[in-house]
Structures are given as structure tokens and as C-alpha cells.
VOPAGU-2260 file (C-alpha; in pm, 1 decimal, decimal comma):
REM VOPAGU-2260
SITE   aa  ch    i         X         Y         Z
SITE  UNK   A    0    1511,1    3120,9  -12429,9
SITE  UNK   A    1    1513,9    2768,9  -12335,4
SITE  UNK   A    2    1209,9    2514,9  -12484,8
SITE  UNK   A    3    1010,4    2399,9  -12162,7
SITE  UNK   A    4    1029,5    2018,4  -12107,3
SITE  UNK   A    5     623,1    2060,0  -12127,8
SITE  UNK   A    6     647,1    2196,7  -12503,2
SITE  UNK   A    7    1033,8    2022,3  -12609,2
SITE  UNK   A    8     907,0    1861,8  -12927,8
SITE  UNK   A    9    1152,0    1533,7  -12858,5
SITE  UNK   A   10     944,4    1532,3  -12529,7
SITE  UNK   A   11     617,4    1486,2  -12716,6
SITE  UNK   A   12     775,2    1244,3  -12930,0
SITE  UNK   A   13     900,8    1045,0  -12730,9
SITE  UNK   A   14     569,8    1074,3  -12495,2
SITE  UNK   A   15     369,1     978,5  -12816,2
SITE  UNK   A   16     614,1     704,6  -12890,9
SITE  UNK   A   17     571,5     531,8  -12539,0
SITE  UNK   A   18     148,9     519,7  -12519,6
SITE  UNK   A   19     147,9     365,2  -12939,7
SITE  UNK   A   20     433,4     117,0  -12839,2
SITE  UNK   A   21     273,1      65,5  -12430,1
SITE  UNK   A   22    -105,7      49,3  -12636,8
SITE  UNK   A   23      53,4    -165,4  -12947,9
SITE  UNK   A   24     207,1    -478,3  -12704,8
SITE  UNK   A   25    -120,8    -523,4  -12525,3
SITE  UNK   A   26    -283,3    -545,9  -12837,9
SITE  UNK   A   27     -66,7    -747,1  -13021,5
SITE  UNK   A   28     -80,4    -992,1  -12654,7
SITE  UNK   A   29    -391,5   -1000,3  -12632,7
SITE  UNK   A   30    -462,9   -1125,0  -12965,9
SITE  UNK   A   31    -197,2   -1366,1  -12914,0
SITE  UNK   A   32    -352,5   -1517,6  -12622,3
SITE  UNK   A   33    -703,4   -1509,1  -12695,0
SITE  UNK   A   34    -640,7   -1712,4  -13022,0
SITE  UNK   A   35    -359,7   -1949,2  -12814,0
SITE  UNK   A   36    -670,1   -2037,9  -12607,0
SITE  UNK   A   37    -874,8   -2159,9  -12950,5
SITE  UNK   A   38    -697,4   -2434,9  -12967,1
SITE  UNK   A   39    -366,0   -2300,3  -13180,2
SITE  UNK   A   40    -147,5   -2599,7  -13272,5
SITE  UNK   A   41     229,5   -2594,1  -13302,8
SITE  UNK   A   42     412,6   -2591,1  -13620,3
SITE  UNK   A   43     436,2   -2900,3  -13655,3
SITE  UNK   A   44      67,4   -2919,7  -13705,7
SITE  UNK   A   45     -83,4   -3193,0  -13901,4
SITE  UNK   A   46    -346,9   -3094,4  -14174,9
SITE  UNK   A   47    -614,6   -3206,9  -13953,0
SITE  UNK   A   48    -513,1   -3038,9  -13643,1
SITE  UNK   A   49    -461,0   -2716,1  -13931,3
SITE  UNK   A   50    -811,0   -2743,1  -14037,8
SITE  UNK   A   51    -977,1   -2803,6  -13680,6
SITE  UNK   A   52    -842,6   -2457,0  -13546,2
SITE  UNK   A   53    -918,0   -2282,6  -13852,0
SITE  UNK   A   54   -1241,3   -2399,8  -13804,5
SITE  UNK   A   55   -1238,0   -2281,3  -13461,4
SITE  UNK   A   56   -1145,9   -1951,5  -13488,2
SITE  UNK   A   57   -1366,6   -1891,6  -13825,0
SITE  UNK   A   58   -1630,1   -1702,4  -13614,1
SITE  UNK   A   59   -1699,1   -1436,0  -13353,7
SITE  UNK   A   60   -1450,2   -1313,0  -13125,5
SITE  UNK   A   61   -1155,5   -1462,0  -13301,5
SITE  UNK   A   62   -1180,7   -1259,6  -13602,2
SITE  UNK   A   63   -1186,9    -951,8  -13367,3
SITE  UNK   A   64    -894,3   -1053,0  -13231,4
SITE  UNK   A   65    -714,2   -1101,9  -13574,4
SITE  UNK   A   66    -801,8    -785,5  -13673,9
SITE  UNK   A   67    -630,7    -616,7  -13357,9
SITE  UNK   A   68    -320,4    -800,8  -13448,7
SITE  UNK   A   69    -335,9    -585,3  -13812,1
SITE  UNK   A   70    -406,0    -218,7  -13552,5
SITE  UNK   A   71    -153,8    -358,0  -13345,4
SITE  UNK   A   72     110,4    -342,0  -13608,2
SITE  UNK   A   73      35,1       5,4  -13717,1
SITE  UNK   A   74      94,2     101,6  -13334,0
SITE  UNK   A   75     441,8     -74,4  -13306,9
SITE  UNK   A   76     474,9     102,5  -13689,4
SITE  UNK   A   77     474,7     434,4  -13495,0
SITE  UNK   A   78     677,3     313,6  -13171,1
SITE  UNK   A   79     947,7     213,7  -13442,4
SITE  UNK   A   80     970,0     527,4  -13622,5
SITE  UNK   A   81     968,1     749,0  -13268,7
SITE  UNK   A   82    1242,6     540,6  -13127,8
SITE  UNK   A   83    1479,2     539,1  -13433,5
SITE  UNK   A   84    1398,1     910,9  -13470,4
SITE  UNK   A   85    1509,9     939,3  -13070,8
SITE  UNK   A   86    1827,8     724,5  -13185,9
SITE  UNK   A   87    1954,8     889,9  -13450,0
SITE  UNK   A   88    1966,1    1165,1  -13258,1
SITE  UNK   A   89    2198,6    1017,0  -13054,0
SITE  UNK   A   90    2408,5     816,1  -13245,6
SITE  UNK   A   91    2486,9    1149,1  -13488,9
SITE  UNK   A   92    2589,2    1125,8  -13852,5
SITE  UNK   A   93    2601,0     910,7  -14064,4
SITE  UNK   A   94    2302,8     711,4  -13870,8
SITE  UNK   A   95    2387,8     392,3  -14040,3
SITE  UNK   A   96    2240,0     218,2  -13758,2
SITE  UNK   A   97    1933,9     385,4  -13642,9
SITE  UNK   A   98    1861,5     351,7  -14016,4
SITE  UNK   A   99    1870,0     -46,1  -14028,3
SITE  UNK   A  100    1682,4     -39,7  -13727,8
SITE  UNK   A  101    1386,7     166,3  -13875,7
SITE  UNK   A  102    1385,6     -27,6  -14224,2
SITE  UNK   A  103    1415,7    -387,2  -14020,3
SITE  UNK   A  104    1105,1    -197,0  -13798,6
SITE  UNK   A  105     911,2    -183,4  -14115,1
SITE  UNK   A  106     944,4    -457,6  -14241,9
SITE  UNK   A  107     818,8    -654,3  -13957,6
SITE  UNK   A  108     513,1    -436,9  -13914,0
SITE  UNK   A  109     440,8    -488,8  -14262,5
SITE  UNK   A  110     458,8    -878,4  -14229,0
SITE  UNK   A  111     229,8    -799,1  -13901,0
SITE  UNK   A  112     -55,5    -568,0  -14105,0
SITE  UNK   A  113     -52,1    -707,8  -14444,3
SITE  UNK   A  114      -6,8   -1092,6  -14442,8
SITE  UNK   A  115    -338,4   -1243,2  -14467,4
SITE  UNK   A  116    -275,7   -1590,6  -14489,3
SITE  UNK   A  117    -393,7   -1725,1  -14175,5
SITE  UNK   A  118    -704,0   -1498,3  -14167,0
SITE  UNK   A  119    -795,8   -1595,7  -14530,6
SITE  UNK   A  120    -779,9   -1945,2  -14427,5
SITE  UNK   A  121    -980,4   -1915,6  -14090,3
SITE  UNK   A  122   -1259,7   -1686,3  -14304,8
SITE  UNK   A  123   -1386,9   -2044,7  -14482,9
SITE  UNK   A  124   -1189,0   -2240,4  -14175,8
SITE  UNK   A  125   -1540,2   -2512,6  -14173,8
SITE  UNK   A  126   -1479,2   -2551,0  -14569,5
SITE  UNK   A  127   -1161,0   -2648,9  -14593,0
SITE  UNK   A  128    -998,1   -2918,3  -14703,2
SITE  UNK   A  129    -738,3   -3053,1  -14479,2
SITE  UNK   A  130    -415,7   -3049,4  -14739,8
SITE  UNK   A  131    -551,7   -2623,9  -14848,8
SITE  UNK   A  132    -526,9   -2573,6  -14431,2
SITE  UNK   A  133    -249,3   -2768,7  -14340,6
SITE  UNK   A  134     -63,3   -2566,1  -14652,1
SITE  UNK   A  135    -237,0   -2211,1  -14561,2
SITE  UNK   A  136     -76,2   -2286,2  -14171,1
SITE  UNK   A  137     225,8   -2371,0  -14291,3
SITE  UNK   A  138     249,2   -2041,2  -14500,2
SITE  UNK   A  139     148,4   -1864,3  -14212,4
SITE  UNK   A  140     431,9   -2029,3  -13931,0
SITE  UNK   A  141     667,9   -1983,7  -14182,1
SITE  UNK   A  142     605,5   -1645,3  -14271,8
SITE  UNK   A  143     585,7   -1545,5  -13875,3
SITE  UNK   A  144     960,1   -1763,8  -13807,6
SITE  UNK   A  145    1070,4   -1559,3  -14081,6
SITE  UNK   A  146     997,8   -1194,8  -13957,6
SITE  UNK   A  147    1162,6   -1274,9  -13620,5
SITE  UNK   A  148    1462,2   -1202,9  -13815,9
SITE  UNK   A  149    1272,5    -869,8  -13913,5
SITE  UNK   A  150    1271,4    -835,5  -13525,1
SITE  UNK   A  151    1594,2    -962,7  -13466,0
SITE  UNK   A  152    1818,4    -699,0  -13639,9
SITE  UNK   A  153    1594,5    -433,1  -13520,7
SITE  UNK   A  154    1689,1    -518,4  -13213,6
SITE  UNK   A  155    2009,9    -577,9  -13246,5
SITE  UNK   A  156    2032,6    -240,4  -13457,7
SITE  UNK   A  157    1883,3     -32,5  -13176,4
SITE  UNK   A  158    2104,8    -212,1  -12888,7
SITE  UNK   A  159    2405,6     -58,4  -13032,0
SITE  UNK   A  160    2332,7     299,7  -13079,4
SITE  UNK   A  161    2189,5     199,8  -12733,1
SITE  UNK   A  162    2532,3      71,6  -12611,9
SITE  UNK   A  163    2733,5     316,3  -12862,4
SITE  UNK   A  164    2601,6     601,6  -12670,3
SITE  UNK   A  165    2449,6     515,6  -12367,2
SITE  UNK   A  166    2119,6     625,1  -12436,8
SITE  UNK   A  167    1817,5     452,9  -12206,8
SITE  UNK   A  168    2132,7     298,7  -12020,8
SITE  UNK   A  169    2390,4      -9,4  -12197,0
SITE  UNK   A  170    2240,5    -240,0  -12030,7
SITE  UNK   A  171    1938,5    -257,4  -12195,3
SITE  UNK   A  172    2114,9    -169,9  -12539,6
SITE  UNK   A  173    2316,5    -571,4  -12432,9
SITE  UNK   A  174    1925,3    -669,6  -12342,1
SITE  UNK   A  175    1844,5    -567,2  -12709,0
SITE  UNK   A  176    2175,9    -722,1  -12886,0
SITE  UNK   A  177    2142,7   -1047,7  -12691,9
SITE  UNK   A  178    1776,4   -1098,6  -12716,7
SITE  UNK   A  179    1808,2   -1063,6  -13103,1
SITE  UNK   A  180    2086,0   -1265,1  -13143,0
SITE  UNK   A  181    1887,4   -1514,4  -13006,0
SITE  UNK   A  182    1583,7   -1441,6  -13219,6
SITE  UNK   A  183    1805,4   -1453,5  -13510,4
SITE  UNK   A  184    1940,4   -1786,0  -13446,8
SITE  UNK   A  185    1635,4   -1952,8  -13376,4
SITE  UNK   A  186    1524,9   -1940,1  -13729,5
SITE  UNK   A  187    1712,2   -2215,9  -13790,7
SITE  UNK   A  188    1538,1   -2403,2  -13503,8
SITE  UNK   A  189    1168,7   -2235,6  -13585,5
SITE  UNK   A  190     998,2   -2535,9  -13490,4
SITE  UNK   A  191    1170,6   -2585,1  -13170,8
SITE  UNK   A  192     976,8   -2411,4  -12880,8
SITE  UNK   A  193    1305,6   -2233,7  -12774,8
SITE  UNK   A  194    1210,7   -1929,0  -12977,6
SITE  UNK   A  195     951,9   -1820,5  -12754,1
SITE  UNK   A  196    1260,6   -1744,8  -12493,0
SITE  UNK   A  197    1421,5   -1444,5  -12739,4
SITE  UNK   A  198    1059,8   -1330,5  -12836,2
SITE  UNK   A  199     988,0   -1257,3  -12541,3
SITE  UNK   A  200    1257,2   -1116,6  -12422,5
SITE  UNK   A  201    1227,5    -845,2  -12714,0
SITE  UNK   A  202     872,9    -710,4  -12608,0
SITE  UNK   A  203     974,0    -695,4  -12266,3
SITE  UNK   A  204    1268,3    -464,9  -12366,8
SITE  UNK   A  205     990,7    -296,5  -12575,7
SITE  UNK   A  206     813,6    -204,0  -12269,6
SITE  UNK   A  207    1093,0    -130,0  -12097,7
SITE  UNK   A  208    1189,3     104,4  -12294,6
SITE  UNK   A  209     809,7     268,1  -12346,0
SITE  UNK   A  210     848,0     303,3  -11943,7
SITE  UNK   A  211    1211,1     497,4  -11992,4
SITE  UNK   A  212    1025,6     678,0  -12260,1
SITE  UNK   A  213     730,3     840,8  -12065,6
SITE  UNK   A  214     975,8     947,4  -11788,3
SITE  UNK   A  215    1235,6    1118,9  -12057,2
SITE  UNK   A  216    1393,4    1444,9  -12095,0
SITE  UNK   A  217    1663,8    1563,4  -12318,1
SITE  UNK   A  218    1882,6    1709,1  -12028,5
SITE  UNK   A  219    1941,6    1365,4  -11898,2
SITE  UNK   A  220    1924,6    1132,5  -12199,5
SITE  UNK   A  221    2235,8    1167,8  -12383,7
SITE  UNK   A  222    2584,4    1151,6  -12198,4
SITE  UNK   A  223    2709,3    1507,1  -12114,4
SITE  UNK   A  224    3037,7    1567,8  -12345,8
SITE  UNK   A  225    3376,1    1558,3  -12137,8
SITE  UNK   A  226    3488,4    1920,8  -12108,4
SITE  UNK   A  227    3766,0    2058,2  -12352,9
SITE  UNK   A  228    4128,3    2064,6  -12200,6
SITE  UNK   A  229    4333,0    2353,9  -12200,9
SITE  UNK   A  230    4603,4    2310,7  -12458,7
């Protein structure tokens, strides 16, 4: 007897999958942009301009808002492990690939939940001193330009099993490869603005994929083997 699409348990994955990772980005965004509107220098930040934000965001809302950023992480933590699941389903043994991706997944959630560096310095951000804020910033930038290559190869992981067997469509497997190509190279440009172009470009795949993900079904995702010839 066939599973119903209502009970298939890859169904309800990838159902689950789609709400953490859908829930997870507008989290992780909103965070982003509520703290962008404190006053968050670039990079290039000065000590001064490293203590005056710190000092900014060292009460009320802000440290809400840095907290979500930590439940955030544990939601993309679960979109990452429900997607690579979904992949290595598809790309079959050995799932070299789907493997990297969940591993590079991890890692960047971890960087996401469990560096504290930039909320330990915004905790005491009026009692600073300028050279302890300007250093706990730096830390903190760096850190962040560092897990985009995290980011990068699970991107570009996930792209080719997305390519490789046309699962969710190629195009957005080339979406994934290019986007973290781009992320990947930017390291070595962190302070450079252009990074925001490639980071971008990988949470909107994210949710494009989240979309595919609440609309999927078994019977349609993977490509239909070519029937055997008569020998």
C-alpha cells in the first residue's frame, strides 16, 4: 500500500524543514536590521566608533535582538540538517557531498549560537575602554568574514547534488554554486562592502528553497529513471 503524501515521512520533513528555515531568516533579519539601525559601524571601525555602538546597544531592545540571532541559528541548525537529509537522498551513495554540506551547515550555526564576543562586549558597552572595544569588534567582524566561508561551501556543496541530480531544479543548484563562490572569495576582500552582494544572494536561495520545500512531494522531486532498453 502506498504512504499518503499527508503521512510520507520525507513530506513532514521536508514541511518541518521549510517553517525552521522560513521562521530562522526572519529572525536572523530582523536582528540584523534592528541592530544596523543602532548605529553599527563598518569594519573598518575606529575604537571610538567600536565603543560608541557598544554603548548603544548595551540596553533594552538590542540585547533582545542579540539573543534572537543565537534562536535564529538553532532554526537554520535544523533547516541544514532537513535539507542535507532531503539531498542525500538524492544524490545516493557515497553522499560525499550532502555530507560537506551538513558539516560546513554546522559549523556556521555554531559560529552563529556560540560566539559571544560582540554580546560580551555590548553587556559593559558604557565601561569600556576604547582599545578593549575596538579589539572585541574586531574579533567579532573577523569571526563573522570568516564563517561566510562556513556558508560558502555549504552552498556550494548543496548546489551540486542540486545540479548533479536535478533536485529543486539546476538552476537554483548554479544560484547556490555561484552565490558561494562569491561568498568564498570575498574573504579576501572582507572589508570591502561587496560581500553583502553573495550574502545575500545565499538567504534568498534559502528561502527559495523553504518555498520549493512546503510545496514538495517525492513523486515529483527526483528525476524519473530512463526506462531499461531491450537488449
Amino acid at each position: 500500500m502506498k504512504t499518503r503524501i499527508g503521512t510520507d515521512p520525507w513530506v513532514r520533513l521536508a514541511r518541518i524543514t521549510a517553517v525552521t528555515g522560513l521562521i530562522a531568516v526572519v529572525l536572523l533579519f530582523a536582528s540584523i536590521i534592528a541592530l544596523a539601525a543602532r548605529g553599527e559601524p563598518p569594519f573598518t571601525a575606529s575604537n571610538e566608533e567600536a565603543r560608541a555602538y557598544f554603548a548603544n546597544v548595551s540596553v533594552g531592545w538590542p540585547q533582545t535582538a542579540m539573543a534572537l540571532t543565537s534562536v535564529a541559528a538553532i532554526g537554520i541548525l535544523w533547516f541544514v540538517v532537513g535539507l542535507t537529509l532531503l539531498l542525500r537522498r538524492a544524490e545516493g551513495d557515497p553522499p560525499w557531498r550532502s555530507t560537506i554540506a551538513l558539516a560546513s551547515g554546522v559549523l556556521l550555526t555554531a559560529y552563529t549560537a556560540l560566539d559571544a564576543s560582540l554580546e560580551a562586549a555590548s553587556f559593559r558597552g558604557a565601561d569600556l575602554d576604547p582599545a578593549v572595544a575596538g579589539y572585541a569588534f574586531d574579533v567579532g567582524s573577523i569571526g563573522f568574514a570568516n564563517a561566510w566561508l562556513a556558508l560558502a561551501s555549504f552552498a556550494v556543496c548543496a548546489g551540486w547534488v542540486v545540479v548533479a541530480t536535478g533536485i529543486f531544479g539546476r538552476w537554483l543548484g548554479w544560484w547556490a554554486i555561484i552565490s558561494g563562490i562569491g561568498l568564498a572569495l570575498s574573504r579576501f576582500f572582507w572589508t570591502a562592502e561587496i560581500w553583502s552582494v553573495p550574502y545575500v544572494l545565499c538567504w534568498l536561495w534559502m528561502i527559495i528553497i523553504c518555498i520549493r520545500l512546503l510545496r514538495w512531494s517525492p513523486a515529483t522531486a527526483y528525476p524519473v529513471p530512463p526506462p531499461a532498453t531491450a537488449p
